[in-house]
C-alpha positions as a Python dict, from the first residue, in 0.01 Angstrom:
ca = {
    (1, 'X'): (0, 0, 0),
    (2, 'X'): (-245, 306, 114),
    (3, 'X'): (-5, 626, 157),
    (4, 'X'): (-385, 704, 345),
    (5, 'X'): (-329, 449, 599),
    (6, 'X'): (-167, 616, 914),
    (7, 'X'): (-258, 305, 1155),
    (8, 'X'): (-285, -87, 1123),
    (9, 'X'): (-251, -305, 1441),
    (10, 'X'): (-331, -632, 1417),
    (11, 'X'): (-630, -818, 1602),
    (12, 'X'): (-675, -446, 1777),
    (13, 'X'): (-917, -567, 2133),
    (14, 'X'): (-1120, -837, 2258),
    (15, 'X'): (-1484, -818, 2319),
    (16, 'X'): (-1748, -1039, 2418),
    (17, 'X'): (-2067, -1155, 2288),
    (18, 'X'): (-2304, -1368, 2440),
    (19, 'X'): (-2043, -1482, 2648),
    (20, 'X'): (-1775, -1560, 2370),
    (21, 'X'): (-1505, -1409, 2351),
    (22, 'X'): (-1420, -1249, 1951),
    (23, 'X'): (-1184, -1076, 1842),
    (24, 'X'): (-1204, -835, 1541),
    (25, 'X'): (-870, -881, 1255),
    (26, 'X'): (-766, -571, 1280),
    (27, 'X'): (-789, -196, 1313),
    (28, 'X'): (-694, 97, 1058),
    (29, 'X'): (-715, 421, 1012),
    (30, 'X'): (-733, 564, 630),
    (31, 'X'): (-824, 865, 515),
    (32, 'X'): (-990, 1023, 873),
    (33, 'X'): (-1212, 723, 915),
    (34, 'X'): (-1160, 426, 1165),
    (35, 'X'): (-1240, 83, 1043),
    (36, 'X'): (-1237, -244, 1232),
    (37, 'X'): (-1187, -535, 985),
    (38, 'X'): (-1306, -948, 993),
    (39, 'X'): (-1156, -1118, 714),
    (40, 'X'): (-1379, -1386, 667),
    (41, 'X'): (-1371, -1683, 363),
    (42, 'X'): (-1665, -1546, 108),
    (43, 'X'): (-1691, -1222, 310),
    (44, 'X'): (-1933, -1394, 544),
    (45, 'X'): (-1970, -1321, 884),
    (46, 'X'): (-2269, -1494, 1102),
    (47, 'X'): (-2522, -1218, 1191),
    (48, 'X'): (-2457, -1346, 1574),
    (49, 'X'): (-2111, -1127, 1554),
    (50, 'X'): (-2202, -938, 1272),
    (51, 'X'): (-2483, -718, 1429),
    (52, 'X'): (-2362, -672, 1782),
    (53, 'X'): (-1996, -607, 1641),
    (54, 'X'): (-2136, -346, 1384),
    (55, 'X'): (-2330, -219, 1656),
    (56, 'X'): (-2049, -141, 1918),
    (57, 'X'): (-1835, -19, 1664),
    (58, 'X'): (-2105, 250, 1566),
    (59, 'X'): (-2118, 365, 1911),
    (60, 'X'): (-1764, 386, 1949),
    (61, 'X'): (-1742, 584, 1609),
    (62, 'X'): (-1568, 293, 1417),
    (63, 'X'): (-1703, 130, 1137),
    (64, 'X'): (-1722, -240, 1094),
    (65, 'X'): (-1635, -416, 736),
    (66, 'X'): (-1632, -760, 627),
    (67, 'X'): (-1353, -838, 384),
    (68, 'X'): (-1358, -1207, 201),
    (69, 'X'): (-1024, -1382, 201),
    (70, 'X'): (-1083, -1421, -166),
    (71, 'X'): (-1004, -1015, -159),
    (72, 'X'): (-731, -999, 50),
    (73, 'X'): (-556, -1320, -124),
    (74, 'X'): (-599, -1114, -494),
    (75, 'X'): (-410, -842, -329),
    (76, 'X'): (-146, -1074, -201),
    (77, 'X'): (157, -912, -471),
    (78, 'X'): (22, -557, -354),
    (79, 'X'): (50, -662, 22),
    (80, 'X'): (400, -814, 11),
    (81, 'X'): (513, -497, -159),
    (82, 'X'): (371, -280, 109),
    (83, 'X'): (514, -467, 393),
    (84, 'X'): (892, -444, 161),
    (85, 'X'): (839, -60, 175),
    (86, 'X'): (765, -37, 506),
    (87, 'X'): (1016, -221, 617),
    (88, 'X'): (1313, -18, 422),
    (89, 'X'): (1105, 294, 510),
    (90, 'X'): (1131, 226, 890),
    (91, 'X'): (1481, 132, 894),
    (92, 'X'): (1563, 456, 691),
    (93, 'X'): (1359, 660, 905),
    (94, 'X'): (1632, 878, 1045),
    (95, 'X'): (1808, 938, 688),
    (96, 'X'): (1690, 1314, 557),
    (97, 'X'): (1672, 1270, 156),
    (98, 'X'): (1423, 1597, 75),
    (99, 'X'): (1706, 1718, -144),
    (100, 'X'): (1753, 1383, -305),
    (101, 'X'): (1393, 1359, -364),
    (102, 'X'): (1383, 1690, -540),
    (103, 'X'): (1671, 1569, -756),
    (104, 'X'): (1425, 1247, -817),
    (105, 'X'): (1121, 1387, -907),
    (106, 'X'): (1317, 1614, -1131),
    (107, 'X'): (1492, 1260, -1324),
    (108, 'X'): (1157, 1109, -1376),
    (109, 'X'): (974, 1459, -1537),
    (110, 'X'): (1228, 1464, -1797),
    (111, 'X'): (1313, 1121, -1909),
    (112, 'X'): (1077, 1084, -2227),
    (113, 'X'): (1175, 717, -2204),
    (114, 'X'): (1030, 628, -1933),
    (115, 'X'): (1233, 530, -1562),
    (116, 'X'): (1249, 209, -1329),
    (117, 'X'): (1313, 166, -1038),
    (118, 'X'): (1657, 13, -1118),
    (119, 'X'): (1827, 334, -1267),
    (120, 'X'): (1848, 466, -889),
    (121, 'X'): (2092, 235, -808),
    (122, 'X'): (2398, 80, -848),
    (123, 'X'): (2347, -299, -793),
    (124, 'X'): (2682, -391, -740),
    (125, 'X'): (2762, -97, -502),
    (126, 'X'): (2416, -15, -309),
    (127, 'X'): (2586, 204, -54),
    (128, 'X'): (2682, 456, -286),
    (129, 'X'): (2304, 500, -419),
    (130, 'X'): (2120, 424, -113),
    (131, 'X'): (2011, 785, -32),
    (132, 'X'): (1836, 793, -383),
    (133, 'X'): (1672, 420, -351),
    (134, 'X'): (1498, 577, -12),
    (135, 'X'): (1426, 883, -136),
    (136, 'X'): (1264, 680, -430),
    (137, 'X'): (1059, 460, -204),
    (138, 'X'): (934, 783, 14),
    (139, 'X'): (779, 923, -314),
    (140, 'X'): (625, 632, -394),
    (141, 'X'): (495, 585, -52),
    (142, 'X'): (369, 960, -73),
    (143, 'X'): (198, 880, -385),
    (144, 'X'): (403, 1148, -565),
    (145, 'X'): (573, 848, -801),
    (146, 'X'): (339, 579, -936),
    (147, 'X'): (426, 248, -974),
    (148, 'X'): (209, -82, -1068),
    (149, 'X'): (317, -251, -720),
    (150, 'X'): (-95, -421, -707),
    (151, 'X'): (41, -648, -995),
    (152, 'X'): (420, -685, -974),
    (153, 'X'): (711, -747, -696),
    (154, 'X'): (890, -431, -680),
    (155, 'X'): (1249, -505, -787),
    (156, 'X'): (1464, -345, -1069),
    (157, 'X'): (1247, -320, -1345),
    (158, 'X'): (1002, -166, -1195),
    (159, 'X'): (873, 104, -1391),
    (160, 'X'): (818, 492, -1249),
    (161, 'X'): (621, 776, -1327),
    (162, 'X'): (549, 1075, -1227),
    (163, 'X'): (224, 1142, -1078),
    (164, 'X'): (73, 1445, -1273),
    (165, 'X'): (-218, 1561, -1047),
    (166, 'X'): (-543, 1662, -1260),
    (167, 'X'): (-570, 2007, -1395),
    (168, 'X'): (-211, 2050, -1364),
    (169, 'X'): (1, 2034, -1701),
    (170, 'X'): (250, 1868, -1762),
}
């Protein structure tokens, strides 16, 4: 979960080399650079595809990574997480919550304690607190809450803080 990441499609074109046909994983865009990604087990890609691929994606201003499974599979808890907030993200998309959010970041400054996740909402009446669980999400997404969603599902205990940027005091 990258806020950086502004495009991932999947298995993005088709190319061929040496008369095969291969396509690449997938495509992404993060942080102004364009990457084209093979997930491969170990990382290890055969120099046959390797070269040519890194080669056309140089002259097409892309760069070309190798990512082991091994990788991806540690980041597994971090990934499912990402796809939950995008999901609940997307469907809120049309719901405006910058004055919620306000109200958010302004909770989580003052509570010495500590805040999760959990103490947005009203479990047994989610309707009533569903402005503030999206508003919530869209900070974390932003990166302005932090969260440890590389390690743990996000669900009610999940704990937030506020991200305190360097050289500004809290």
């Amino acid at each position: 979960m990258d806020p950086q990441v502004t495009a991932f499609v999947p298995q993005p074109f088709m190319v061929t080399i040496r008369g095969k046909r291969y396509t690449p994983d997938c495509y992404v865009a993060r942080n102004g650079q364009r990457l084209v990604i093979e997930i491969k087990p170990n990382g290890l890609l055969s120099p046959e595809i390797l070269n040519p691929m890194t080669e056309y994606c140089a002259f097409h201003h892309l760069l070309f990574q190798v990512i082991s499974n091994e990788a991806i599979q540690a980041r597994q808890v971090e990934a499912e997480n990402g796809v939950t907030l995008a999901h609940c993200l997307h469907a809120a998309r049309d719901i405006d919550t910058a004055s919620v959010e306000m109200d958010v970041l302004a909770q989580v400054h003052d509570e010495a304690q500590g805040v999760t996740f959990g103490d947005f909402i009203d479990p047994g009446h989610r309707e009533a607190t569903f402005e503030k669980e999206i508003a919530v999400l869209r900070l974390i997404h932003r990166g302005l809450l932090l969260t440890n969603l590389d390690q743990h599902t996000l669900d009610y205990t999940t704990e937030v803080k506020p991200c305190i940027s360097p050289g500004v005091n809290a």
